[in-house]
N, C-alpha and C positions, 0 to 999 in steps of 0.2 A: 430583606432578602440576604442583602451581605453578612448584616451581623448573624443572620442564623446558619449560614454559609460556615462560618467563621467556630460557632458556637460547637455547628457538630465534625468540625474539622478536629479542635481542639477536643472532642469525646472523643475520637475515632484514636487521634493520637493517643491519649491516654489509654486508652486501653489496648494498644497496639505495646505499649511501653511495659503495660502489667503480665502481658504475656509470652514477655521474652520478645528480645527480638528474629526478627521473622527474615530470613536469606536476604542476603542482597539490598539490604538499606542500614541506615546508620541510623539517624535523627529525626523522629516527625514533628515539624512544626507546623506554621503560617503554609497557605495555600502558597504556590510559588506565581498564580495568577490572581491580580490584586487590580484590576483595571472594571470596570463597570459592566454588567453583563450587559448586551444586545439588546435579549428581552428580558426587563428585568424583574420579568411581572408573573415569569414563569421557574415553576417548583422543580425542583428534579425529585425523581419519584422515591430515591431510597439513598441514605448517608452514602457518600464518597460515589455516588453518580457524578459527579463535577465539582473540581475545585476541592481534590483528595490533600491530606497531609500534604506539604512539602518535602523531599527530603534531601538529604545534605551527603552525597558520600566522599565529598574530598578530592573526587577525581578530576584532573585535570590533562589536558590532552596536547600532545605534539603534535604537530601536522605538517606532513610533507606529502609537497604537490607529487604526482607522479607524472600528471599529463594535466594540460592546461590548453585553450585554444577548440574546446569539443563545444562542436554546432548543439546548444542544448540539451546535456547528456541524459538521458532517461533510466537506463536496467542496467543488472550487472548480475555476470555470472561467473566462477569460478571452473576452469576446467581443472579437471584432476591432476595435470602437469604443474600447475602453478600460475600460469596463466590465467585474464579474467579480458571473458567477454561484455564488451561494455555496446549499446546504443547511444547513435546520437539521434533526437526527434527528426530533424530533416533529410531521414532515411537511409544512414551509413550505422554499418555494424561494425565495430573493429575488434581488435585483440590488444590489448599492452600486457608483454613478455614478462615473465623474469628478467628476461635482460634489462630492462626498462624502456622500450622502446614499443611504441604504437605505432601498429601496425596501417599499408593503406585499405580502403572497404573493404569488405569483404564482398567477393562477386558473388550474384547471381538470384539477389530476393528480389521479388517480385515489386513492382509500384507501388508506390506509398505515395498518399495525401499528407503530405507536410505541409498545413495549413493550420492557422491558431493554435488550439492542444492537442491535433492531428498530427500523425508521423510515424517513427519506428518507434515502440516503447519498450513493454517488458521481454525477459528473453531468460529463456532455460533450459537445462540441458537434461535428455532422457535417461530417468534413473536409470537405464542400463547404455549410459551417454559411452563407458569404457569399452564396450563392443559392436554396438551400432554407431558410433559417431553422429546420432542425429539431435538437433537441436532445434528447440520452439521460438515463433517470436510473435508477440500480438503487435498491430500496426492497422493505422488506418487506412480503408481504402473507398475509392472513389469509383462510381459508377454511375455515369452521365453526368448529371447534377446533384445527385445525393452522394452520401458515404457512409461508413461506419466500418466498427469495426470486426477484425479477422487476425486468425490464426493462422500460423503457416507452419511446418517445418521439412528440415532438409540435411543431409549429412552434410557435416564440414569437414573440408578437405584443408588442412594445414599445408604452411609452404617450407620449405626450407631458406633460411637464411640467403639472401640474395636471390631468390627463386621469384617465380610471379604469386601476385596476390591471394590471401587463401581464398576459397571459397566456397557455393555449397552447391550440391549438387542430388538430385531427384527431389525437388521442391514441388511439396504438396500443400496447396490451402485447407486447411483442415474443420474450419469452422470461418460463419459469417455468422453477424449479426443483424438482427434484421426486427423492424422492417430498416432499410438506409432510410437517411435524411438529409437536409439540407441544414448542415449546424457545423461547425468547424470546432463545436466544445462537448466538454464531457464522455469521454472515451474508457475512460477506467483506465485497462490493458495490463492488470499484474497477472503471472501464471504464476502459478504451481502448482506443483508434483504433488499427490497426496500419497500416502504409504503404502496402499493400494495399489498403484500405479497408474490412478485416474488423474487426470488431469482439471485444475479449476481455473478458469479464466473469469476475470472483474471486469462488470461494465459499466458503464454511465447511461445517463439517459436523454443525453445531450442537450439537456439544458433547457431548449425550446418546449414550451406547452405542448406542443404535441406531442414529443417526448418523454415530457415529464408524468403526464395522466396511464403513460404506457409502460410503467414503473409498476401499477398495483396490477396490468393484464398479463395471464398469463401465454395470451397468444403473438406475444413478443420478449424479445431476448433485451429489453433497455432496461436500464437501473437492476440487471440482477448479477448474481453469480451462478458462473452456468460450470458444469461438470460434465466431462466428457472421456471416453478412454483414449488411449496416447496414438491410437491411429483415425481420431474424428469420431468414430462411432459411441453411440447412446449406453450406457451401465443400464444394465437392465434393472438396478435397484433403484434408480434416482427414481425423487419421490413424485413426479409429476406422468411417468412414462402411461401410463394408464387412464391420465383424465382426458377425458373427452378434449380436441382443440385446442389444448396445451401442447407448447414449446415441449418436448422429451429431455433437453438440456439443462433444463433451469433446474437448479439446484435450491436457489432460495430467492425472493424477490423484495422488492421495497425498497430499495437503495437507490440514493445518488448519483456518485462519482467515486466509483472506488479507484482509488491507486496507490493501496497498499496491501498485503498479504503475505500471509504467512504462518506457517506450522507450528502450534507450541513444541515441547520435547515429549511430549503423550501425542503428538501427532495430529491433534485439534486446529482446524481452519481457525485464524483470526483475521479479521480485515481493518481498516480505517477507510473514511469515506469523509470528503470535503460535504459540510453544512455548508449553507447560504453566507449569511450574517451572523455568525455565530450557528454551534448544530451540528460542530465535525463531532462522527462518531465514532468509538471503538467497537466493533460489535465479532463475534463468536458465531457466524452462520452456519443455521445447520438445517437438513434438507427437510425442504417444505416448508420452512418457515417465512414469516410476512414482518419485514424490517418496517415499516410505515410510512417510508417516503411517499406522496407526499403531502400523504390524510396525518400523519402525526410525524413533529419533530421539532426541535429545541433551536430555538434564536428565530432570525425571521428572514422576511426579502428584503436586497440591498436598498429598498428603497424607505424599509424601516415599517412597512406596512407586514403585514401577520401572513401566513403561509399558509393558503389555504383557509379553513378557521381558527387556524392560532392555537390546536387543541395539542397536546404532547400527549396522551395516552387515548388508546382505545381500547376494547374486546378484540382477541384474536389480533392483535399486533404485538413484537416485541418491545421492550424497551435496550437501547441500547447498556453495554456493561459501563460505559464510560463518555460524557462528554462536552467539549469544549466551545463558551463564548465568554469572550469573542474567540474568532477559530485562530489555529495556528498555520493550518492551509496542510494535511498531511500528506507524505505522501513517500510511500519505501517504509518497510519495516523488518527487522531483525528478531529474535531472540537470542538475545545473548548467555551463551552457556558456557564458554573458552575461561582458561585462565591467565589471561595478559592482564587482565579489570579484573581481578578478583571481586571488588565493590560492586560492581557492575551486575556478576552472575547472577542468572535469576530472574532478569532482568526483560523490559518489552522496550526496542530503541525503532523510535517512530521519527522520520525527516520532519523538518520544519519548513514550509516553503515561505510564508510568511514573514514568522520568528527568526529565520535563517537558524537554526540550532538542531541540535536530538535531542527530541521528548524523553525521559526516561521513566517507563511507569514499571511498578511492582505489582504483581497480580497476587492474590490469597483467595483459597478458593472462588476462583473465578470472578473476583471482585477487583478494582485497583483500590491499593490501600497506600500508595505515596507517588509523589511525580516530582519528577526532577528538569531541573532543564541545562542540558549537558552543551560543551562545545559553543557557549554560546560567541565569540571570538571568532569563530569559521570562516567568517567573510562570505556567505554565501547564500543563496536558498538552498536546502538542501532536498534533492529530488529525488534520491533511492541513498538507503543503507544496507551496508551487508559485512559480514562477520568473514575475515579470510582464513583459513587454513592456519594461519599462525597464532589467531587470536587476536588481533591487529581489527578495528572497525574501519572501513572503506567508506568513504562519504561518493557522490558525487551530485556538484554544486548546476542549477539547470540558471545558465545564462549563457550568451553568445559566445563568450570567453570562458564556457564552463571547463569547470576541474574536477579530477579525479583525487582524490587525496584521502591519505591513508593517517589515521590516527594512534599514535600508540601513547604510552601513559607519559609524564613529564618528567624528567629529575631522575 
C-alpha cells in the first residue's frame, strides 16, 4: 500500500511538472505524511485521494501573540473596523482592538453547556453586518439532561473606550439541533455566510451510537450540514424541503464532526470533518448529497477494530475529495487569496489540532494536487484559521492558556 501510495504520488508529480507549474506551489515531491496508515488494508479510490505530492513553498512564518491566557479559543471574526471577534469554548465572546487590547465578555448570550467539546464556538457576522450590526454564533446548549447544538444571533453594541462592556442586544436563537442528547462530544459549530445570504451551520453527531446511526436519517439534524436563511427560516430551494419527514434544513447528510468551513473564491461550500482513527475528511458538500458516515469511511475505531463493515465506498454515497491517516484532528479553514504569502495564494489553510500546524493543500480542478505542512513551530493546537484584512494569517491555538496569534512572513 505505501509503496504504491508513493509510486502514484511520484506520477501525479511528474506530470504536475510536465504541465507547468500550477498557482500557488513550488516543488512536488515525497508525501509530506510518511507514518503507517490506521487501516492499512484500505485503497483510496482515485490518485491523490490521500497522501498528495508534498510541496515545498519556502514559507516561513513570524508569530506574534496578540492575546494569550483565552479559556480555549474556538472562532474568529473580523469586524469591518479592524477589529476581530474572537470565542472562547467556556462561553465568553470577546473583541481584541486595533489597539491591542481584549476586551471584557461580551454581555448578554444566552447559556451555554461548556462541557468536554461543548461551549461558545464558531461566530460571524451578517453580510449586511455594516448596517444591521447583527452577529451569529453556534454553541452548545443544554436542556434538562440532554444538549446539542444551536444558533443564536443578536446586534452588538460596541463600547467606548473606558465605557461598560460591549454587548448584544435583541438575542434570537435561531436554529436547534435536534433530536438533544446526552454526549458532551461532537458538536461541529462552524457558520457561514453563503453568497446568497443563506446561512450554513456544521454539525456533529455526537459521537455516541445513537448519534452516530442518526448521521444517515434524514429526520434529524446530527452529522449534517444544514442551511438556513439569516433570520432561521427554511430556503425554499434546499434540497430536502419537500420529502416527506425530513428535517427542511439539512442541506447535506453523512458526516461526522465537522469544524471546519468555508467558501472557495467561486463561492463553493468546503468543509473538513475529524475521522475516528484515521478518515479526516475534506469534502465539497452540495445539497442533497450523502457523505457516508457511518456505512462508509477511511481508517477505523479507536479501538483498531473496522467501522461499521470496514467498507470505504458504496452506490449513492460520496467519496470524499481528500483524505487523511493517520488524522491530523482538523479544525478552522481559510482560503487564502491575500498578497502578504504570495507562495501561499491559491491556497486551502486547514488548523491542525493534533499536528499543532496549518495544512496547506492546493486544489486543481477540484482535486488536491500538493499538501504542505506550514507553521509547524506554533507551539500549539491549532483551532480556527482566518486570513485578516492585511493579509496577515491569524491562528488561534485551543488550550487553557490559548493564544491568538498573528503570522506574517519571516525576514
Amino acid at each position: 500500500m505505501r509503496a504504491s501510495l508513493l509510486t502514484a504520488s511520484a506520477a501525479l508529480a511528474a506530470a504536475l511538472v510536465a504541465c507547468g507549474p500550477a498557482p500557488a506551489q513550488t516543488q512536488a515531491g515525497a508525501p509530506v505524511e510518511s507514518r503507517p496508515a490506521n487501516a492499512p488494508g484500505q485503497k483510496p479510490a482515485f490518485v491523490g485521494q490521500t497522501r498528495a505530492p508534498g510541496l515545498n513553498s519556502g514559507v516561513v512564518g513570524q508569530y506574534t501573540t496578540l492575546a494569550s491566557g483565552l479559556s480555549h479559543p474556538w472562532g474568529m471574526a473580523f469586524l469591518p473596523t479592524g477589529d476581530l471577534l474572537l470565542t472562547e469554548r467556556a462561553g465568553r465572546l470577546r473583541i481584541f482592538g486595533k489597539d491591542g487590547k481584549l476586551s471584557p465578555a461580551v454581555q448578554g448570550l444566552p447559556a451555554v453547556f461548556a462541557e468536554g467539546q461543548g461551549g461558545l464556538l464558531g461566530v460571524a457576522l451578517d453580510p449586511a453586518y455594516a448596517k444591521n450590526g447583527l452577529v451569529y454564533w453556534a454553541y452548545a446548549e443544554a436542556d434538562g439532561g440532554v444538549n446539542g447544538t444551536a444558533v443564536a444571533r443578536g446586534k452588538l453594541v460596541l463600547s467606548a473606550p473606558g465605557g461598560p462592556a460591549p454587548k448584544l442586544e435583541n438575542v434570537q436563537v435561531l436554529w436547534r439541533q435536534a433530536p438533544k442528547m446526552d454526549s458532551a462530544l461532537h458538536f461541529g459549530g462552524r457558520l457561514v455566510f453563503a453568497k446568497d445570504g443563506t446561512l450554513f451551520i456544521t454539525t456533529g453527531e455526537r459521537s455516541i451510537l445513537e448519534g452516530r446511526v442518526q448521521a444517515q436519517h434524514l429526520d434529524a439534524t446530527l452529522g449534517k450540514v444544514i442551511r438556513i436563511n439569516a433570520d432561521g427560516s427554511i430556503p425554499k430551494d434546499n434540497p430536502f424541503v419537500k420529502t416527506p419527514g425530513a428535517k427542511p434544513e439539512i442541506w447535506s447528510l453523512g458526516h461526522r464532526n465537522l469544524q471546519a468551513a468555508a467558501l472557495d473564491p467561486s463561492g463553493r461550500l468546503w468543509t473538513v470533518e475529524h475521522g475516528a482513527r484515521g478518515g479526516d475528511e475534506l469534502n465539497h458538500p452540495e445539497a442533497g448529497k450523502n457523505y457516508g458516515w457511518a456505512t462508509i469511511t477511511y481508517g477505523e475505531e479507536y479501538s483498531g477494530k473496522p467501522i461499521g463493515d470496514g467498507v470505504t465506498a458504496k452506490p449513492g454515497m460520496e467519496q470524499p475529495v481528500y483524505y487523511w491517516d493517520p488524522v491530523i484532528a482538523p479544525s478552522g479553514m481559510a482560503f487564502y487569496e491575500s498578497n502578504l504569502f504570495p507562495a501561499l495564494k491559491g491556497s486551502v489553510l486547514i488548523g491542525s489540532l493534533r499536528e499543532k500546524h496549518v495544512d496547506r493543500l492546493v486544489l486543481k480542478d477540484g482535486k488536491v494536487v500538493g499538501e504542505e505542512r506550514l507553521f509547524t513551530d506554533i507551539g500549539g493546537r491549532v483551532r480556527d484559521v482566518a486570513v485578516g484584512p492585511d493579509g496577515a494569517i491569524y491562528v488561534l491555538t485551543d488550550e487553557e492558556d490559548g493564544k491568538l496569534i498573528k503570522v506574517t512572513p519571516k525576514g
